[in-house]
Structures are given as C-alpha cells and as structure tokens.
C-alpha positions as CSV (number, residue, x, y, z in Angstrom):
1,X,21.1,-1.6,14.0
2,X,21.8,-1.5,10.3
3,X,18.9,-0.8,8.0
4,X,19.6,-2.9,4.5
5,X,16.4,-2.0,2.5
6,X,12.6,-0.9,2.7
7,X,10.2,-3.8,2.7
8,X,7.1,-1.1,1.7
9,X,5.8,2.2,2.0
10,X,1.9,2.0,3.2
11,X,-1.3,4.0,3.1
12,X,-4.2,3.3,4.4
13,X,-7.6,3.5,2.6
14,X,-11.1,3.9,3.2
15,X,-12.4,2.5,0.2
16,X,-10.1,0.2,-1.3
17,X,-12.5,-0.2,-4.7
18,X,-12.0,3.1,-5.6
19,X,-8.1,3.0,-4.5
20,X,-7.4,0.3,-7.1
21,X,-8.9,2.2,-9.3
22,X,-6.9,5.1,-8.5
23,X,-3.8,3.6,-8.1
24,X,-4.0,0.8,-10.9
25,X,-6.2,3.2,-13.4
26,X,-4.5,6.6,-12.8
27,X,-1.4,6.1,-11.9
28,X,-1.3,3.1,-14.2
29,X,0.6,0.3,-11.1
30,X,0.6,-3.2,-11.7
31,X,-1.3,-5.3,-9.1
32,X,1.4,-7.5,-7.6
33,X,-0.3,-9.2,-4.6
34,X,-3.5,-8.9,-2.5
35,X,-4.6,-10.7,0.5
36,X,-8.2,-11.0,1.7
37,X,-8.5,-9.9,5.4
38,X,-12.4,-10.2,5.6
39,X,-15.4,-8.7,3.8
40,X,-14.5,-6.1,2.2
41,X,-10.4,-5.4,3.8
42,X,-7.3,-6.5,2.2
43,X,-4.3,-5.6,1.4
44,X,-2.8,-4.7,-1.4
45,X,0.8,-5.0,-2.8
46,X,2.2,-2.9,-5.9
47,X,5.9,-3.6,-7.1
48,X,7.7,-0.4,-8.6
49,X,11.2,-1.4,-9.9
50,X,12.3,-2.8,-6.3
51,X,10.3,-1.4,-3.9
52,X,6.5,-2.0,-3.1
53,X,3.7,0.0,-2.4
54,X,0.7,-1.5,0.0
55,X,-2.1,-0.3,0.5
56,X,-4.8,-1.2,2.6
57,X,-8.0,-0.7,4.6
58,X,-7.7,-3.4,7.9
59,X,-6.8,-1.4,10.4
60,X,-9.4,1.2,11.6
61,X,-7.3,3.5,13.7
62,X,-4.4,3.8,10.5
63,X,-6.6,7.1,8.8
64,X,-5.6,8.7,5.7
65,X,-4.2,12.1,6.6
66,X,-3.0,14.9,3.5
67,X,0.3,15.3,6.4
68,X,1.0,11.7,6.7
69,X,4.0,10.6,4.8
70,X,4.2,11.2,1.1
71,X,6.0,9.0,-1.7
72,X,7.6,10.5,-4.8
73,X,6.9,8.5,-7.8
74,X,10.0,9.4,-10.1
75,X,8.3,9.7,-13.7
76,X,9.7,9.5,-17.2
77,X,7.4,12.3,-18.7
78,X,6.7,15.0,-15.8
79,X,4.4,16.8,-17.8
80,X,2.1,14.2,-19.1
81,X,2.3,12.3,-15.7
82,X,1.0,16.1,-14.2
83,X,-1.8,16.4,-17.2
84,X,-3.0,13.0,-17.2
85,X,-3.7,13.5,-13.2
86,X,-5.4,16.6,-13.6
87,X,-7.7,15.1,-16.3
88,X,-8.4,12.1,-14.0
89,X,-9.9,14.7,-11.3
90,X,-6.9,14.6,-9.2
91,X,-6.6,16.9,-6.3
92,X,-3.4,19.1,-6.5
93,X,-2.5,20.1,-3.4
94,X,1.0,21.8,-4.7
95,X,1.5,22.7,-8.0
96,X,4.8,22.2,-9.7
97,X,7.7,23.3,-8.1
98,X,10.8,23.1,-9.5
99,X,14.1,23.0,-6.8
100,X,16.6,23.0,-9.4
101,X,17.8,19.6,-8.7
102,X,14.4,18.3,-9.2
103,X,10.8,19.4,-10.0
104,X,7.5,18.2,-8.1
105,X,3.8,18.7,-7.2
106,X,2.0,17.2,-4.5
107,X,-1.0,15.0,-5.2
108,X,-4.1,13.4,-3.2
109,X,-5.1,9.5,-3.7
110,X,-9.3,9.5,-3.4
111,X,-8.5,9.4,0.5
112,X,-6.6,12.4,0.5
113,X,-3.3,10.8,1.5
114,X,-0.3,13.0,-0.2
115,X,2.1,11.7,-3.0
116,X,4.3,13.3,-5.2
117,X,4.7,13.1,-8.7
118,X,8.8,13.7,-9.3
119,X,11.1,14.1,-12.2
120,X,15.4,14.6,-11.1
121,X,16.7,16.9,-13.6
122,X,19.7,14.5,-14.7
123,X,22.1,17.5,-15.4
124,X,21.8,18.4,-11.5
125,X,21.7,14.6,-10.1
C-alpha cells in the first residue's frame, strides 16, 4: 500500500446549522461544497490550502466525541486566533501549551468534537 495524500479529515455534527456557523463564522472557513442528503443532512466540504475539511450529520451512529480525532489548524496570529475563540464562547478544553517546537490549545466545535488551534515556531521547524 502506498498512501499519496488525504482526501479529508471528518467530523460529524448534530446540528449542522449551528456548525456552519461555527466553522464558517468563528473560525472564518470558506464553504467549498455541500451536498443535500435529505431534510435536514448534508455534507459539507471546506478547502484549507490543499486539504479539506467535511463535516456532516448523515450518519447517526458517527457521534461527536471530545476524544475522537483532533485537527490542528496552523494559524498566522496564535494569539488573536486564541482571543477571537474565547470571545465567540468557545470551549477550551486545553489552554495554551507551548512544546517548544510549537505552541497549542485544544478547542470544542458546538458538538464538542476537539481541534486545535496551532502556530510552529519557525526558529524550531
């Protein structure tokens, strides 16, 4: 097997409504693509430089879970990215830590699924 690229990272929703809002109003992603699935499912498609970011709400027994996989968005500002979540309501479920190499927090979509807001400090990388 060789493994050339990742077609998407995905998290499921419960209420994909207030995800977009979330995701395109917080965290400020571009809608790329979104496919009706019936009332009220669908999934959605975000494009981040090359990679994509779906999320969705079709399949009942894919839950949103704080342990489930995380994604590090890499940010230009770390510190306004952290602010601007905090004043948004964001749940913080890690405060910054700061490796060194990089420095992070962990942060809850409205479902409580994990990300991570990242910045690589470029005289480590």
């Amino acid at each position: 097997m060789k493994i050339v690229e990742f077609a998407f990272t995905g998290y499921p929703v419960t209420d994909l409504e207030r995800a977009r809002k979330f995701y395109e109003g917080v965290l400020g992603l571009k809608l790329a693509n979104i496919w009706p699935m019936g009332p009220d499912k669908a999934w959605v498609e975000y494009e981040v430089g090359p990679h994509v970011l779906a999320i969705t709400n079709v399949a009942d027994e894919w839950k949103p879970h704080r342990s489930g996989p995380a994604l590090a968005f890499e940010v230009e500002d770390y510190d306004t990215a952290i602010a601007e979540l905090k004043a948004a309501g964001a749940t913080v479920y890690l405060d910054t830590v700061n490796t060194g190499v990089c420095h992070f927090a962990v942060i809850s979509d409205p479902d409580g699924n994990s990300f991570m807001i990242h910045k690589r400090n470029p005289d480590r990388c």
